[in-house]
C-alpha positions as CSV (number, residue, x, y, z in Angstrom):
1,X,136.3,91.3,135.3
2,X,135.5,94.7,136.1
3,X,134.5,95.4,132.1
4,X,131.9,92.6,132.2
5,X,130.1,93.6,135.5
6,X,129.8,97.3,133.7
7,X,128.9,95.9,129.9
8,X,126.3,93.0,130.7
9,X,124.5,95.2,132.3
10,X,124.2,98.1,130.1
11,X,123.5,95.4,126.9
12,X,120.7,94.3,128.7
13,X,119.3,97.4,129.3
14,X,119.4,98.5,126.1
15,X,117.8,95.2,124.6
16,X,115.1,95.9,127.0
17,X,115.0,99.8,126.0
18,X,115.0,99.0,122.0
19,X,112.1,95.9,122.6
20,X,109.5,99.5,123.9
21,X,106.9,100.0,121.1
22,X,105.4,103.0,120.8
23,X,101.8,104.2,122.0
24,X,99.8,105.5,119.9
25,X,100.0,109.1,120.7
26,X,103.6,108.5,120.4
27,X,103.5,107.5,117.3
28,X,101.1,110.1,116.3
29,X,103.8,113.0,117.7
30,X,106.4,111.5,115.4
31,X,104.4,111.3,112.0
32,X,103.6,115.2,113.1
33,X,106.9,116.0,113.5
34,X,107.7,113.8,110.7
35,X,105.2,115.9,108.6
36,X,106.2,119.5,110.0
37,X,109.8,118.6,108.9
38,X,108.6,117.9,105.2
39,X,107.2,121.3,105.5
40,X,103.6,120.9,105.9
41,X,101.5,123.3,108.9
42,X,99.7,122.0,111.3
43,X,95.5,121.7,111.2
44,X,96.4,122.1,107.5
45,X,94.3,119.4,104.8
46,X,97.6,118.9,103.5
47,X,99.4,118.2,106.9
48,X,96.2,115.8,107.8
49,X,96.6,114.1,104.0
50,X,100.6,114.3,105.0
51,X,99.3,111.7,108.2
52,X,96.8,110.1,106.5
53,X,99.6,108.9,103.6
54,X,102.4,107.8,106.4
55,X,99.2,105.7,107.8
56,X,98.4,104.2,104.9
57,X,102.2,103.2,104.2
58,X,102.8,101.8,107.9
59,X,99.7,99.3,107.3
60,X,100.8,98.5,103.8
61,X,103.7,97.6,105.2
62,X,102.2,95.6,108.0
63,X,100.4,93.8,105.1
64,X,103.0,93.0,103.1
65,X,105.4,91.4,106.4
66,X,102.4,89.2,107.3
67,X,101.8,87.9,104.0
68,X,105.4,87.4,103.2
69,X,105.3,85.4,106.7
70,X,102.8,83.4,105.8
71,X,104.6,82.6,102.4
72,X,107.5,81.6,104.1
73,X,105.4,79.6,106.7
74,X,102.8,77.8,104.5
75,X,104.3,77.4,100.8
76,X,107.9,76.9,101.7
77,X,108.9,73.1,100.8
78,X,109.3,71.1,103.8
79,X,112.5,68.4,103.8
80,X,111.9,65.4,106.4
81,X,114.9,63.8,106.6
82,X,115.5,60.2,108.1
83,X,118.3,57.8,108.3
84,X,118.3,54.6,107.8
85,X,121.6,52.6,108.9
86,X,121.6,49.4,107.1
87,X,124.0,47.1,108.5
88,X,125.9,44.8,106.5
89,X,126.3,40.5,106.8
């Protein structure tokens, strides 16, 4: 009893914490970092090329989940099913 009144909680929370997107500044900290790790200095062309190609790849991405979506969505085969109960004589 005492398990469950410590767990639920704590899941929920961290549902809540892992639905947070990111703002954009945020997200522009982390391809820096993301950059400065791969070696590259900052105010550098080839740091700013460095953000420009992890850019490009997030909204190629992006691209590629909606039009998979829509795939899945609009050309997917749709089954209607119906019953019919036929009594016999």
């Amino acid at each position: 009893m005492r398990l469950s009144r410590i767990f639920i909680p704590s899941a929920l929370l961290l549902i809540l914490a892992s639905c947070q997107t990111m703002t954009p500044e945020e997200r522009r900290a982390a391809d820096e970092r993301t950059c400065a790790g791969y070696g590259f200095r900052a105010k550098t062309d080839a740091m700013a090329r460095c953000l420009l190609d992890i850019e490009l790849d997030r909204r190629a991405q992006t691209r590629s989940m909606m039009e998979r979506n829509d795939q899945m969505f609009w050309h997917s085969p749709i089954v209607v099913e119906r019953r019919v109960i036929v009594h016999r004589p």
